[in-house]
C-alpha positions in Angstrom: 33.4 10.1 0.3 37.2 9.3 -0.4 40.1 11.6 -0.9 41.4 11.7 -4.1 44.1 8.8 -4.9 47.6 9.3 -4.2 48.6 9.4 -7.9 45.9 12.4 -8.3 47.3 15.5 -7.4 45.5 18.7 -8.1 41.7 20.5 -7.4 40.6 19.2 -11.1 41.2 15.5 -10.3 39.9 15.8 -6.4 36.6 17.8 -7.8 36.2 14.8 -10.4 36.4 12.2 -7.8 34.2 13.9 -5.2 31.5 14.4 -8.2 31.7 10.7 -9.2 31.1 10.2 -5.8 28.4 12.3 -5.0 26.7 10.9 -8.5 26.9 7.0 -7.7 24.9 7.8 -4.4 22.7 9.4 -5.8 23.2 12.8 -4.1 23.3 15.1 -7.2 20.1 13.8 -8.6 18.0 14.4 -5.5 19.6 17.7 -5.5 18.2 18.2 -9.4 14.9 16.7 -8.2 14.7 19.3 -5.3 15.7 21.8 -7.5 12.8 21.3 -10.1 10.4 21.5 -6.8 9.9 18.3 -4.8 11.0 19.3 -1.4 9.5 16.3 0.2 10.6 13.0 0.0 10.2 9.6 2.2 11.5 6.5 1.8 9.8 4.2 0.1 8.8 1.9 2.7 7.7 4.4 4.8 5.8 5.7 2.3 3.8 2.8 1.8 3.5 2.0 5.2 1.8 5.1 5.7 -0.5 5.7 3.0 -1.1 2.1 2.0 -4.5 2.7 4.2 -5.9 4.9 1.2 -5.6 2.0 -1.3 -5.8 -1.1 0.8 -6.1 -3.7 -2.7 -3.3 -2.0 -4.4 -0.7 -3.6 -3.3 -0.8 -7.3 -3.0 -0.2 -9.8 -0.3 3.9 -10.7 0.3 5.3 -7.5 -1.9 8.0 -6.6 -0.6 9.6 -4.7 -3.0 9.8 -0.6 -2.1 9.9 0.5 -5.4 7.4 -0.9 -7.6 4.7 -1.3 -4.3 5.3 3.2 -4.2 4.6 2.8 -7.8 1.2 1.0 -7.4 0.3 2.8 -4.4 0.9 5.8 -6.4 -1.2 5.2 -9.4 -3.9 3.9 -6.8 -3.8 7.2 -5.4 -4.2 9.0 -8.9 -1.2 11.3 -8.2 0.0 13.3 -11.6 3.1 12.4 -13.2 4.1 16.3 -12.2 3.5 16.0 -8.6 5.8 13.3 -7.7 9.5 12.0 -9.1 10.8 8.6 -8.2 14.6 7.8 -6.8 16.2 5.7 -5.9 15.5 4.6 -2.6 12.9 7.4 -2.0 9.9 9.6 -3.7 10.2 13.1 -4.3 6.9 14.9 -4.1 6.1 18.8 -4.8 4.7 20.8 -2.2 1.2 20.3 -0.8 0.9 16.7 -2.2 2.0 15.7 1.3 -0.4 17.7 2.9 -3.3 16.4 1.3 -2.1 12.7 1.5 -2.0 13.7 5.4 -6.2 15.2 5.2 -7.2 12.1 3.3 -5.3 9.9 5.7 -7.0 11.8 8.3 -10.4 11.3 7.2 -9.8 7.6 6.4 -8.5 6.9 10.3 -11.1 8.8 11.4 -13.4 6.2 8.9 -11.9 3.4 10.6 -12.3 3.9 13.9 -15.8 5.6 13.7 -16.5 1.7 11.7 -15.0 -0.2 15.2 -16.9 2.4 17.4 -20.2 1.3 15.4 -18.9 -2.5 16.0 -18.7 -2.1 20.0 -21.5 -0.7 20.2 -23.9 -2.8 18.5 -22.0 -5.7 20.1 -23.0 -3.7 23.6 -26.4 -3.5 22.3 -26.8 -7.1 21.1 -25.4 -8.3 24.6 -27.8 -5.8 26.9 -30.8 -6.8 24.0 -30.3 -10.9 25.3 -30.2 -10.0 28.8 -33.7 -8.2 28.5 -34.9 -11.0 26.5 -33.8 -13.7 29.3 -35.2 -11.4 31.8 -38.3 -11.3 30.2 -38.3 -15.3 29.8 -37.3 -15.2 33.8 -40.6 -13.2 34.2 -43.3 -14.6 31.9 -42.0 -18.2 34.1 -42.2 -16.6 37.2 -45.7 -14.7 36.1 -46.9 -18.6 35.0 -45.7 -20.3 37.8 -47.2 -17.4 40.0 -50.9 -18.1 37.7 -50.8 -22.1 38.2 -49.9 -21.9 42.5 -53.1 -19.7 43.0 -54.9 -21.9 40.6 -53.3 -25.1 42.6 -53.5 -23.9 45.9 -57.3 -24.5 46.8 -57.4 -27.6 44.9 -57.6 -30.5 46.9 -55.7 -33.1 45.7 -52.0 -30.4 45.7 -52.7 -30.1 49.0 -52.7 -33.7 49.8 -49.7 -33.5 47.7 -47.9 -30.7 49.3 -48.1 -32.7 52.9 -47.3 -35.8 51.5 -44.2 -35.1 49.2 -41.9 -34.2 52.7 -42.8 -37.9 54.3 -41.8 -39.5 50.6 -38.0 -38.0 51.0 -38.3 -39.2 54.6 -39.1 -42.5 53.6 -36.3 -42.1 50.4 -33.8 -41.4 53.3 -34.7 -44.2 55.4 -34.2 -45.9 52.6 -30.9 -45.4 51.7 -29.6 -45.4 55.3 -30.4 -49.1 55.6 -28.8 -49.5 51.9 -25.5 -47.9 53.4 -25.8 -50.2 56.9 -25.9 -52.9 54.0 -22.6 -51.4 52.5 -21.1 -51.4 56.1 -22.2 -54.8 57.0 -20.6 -56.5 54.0 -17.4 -54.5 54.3 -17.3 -55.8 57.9 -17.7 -59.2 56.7 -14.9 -59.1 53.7 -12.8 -57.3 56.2 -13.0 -60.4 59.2 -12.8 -62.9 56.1 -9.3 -61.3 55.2 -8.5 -61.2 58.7 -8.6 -64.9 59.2 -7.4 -65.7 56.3 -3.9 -63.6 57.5 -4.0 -65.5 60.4 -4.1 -68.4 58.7 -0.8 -67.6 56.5 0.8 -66.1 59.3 0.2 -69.5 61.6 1.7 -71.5 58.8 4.6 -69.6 58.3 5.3 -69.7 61.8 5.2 -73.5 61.7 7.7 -73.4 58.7 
């Protein structure tokens, strides 16, 4: 607030000033709004970014404006018209409201995160429920693979197999040994071609 102005002397004009004062910022009609018995009050914004969990879908996406997003959080939350006041930058509200905004809050947080607690676990449970399932898969293999070797193992013919299949990867080493010696042999031949043909340069530019 300012002092009175120099060209108003006396109490009545510095009283007059002051109450002007006090009236533009809205001081006197919080204290008439107090008075009439709302001795809580929050700012708007805080308001609605406190209770805006109750009513989710009442306020809609990019509203930014304090007062009329209280206003729809407020009739979403089906407060009487005697339980609250509206100011200017804040709400007034009358004792208890606040209190029971706070137990349904509660309650609705307490909603929320028994809902995610529910989420994990039944994520937990789906992720132990496919590791049984491909351990069960690892088993019924191993159990049929286990079935068709005793079933094999006196037959014949598997174990003609079974001493044979170690002398065909012998024989498919062999194999590509003497197909690498063929890799080194014509490597060895490109590399003598080059070699003479450097000598050859190098001869005639010695000559030059």
């Amino acid at each position: 607030m300012y002092p009175a102005q120099h060209e108003e002397e006396g109490w009545y004009h510095w009283a007059k000033l002051v109450l002007d004062q006090l009236r533009c910022n809205g001081v006197l009609e919080g204290i008439r709004i107090v008075r009439k018995g709302f001795p809580n009050r929050l700012l708007y914004q805080e308001f609605v970014q406190r209770y805006t969990i109750l009513a989710p879908k009442a306020i809609p996406a990019g509203f930014v404006d304090g007062m009329k997003a209280t206003e729809k959080l407020v009739e979403a939350l089906n407060l009487e018209e005697n339980e609250f006041r509206m100011g200017y930058s804040k709400i007034f509200l009358r004792a208890g409201v606040i209190g029971a905004l706070e137990d349904k809050r509660d309650e609705r947080v307490k909603e929320v995160l028994i809902g995610f607690q529910t989420l994990a676990r039944g994520w937990l449970a789906r992720k132990r429920f496919r590791k049984l399932l491909d351990l069960r898969v690892g088993v019924l293999v191993a159990q049929r693979n286990t079935r068709q070797y005793f079933i094999l193992r006196k037959w014949q013919w598997w174990r003609l197999f079974t001493k044979v299949k170690p002398l065909l990867s012998v024989t498919r080493q062999e194999e590509e040994f003497k197909e690498k010696e063929r890799e080194i042999e014509l490597a060895k031949k490109q590399a003598d071609e080059f070699q003479v043909r450097t000598d050859d340069l190098q001869a005639k530019l010695d000559a030059a």
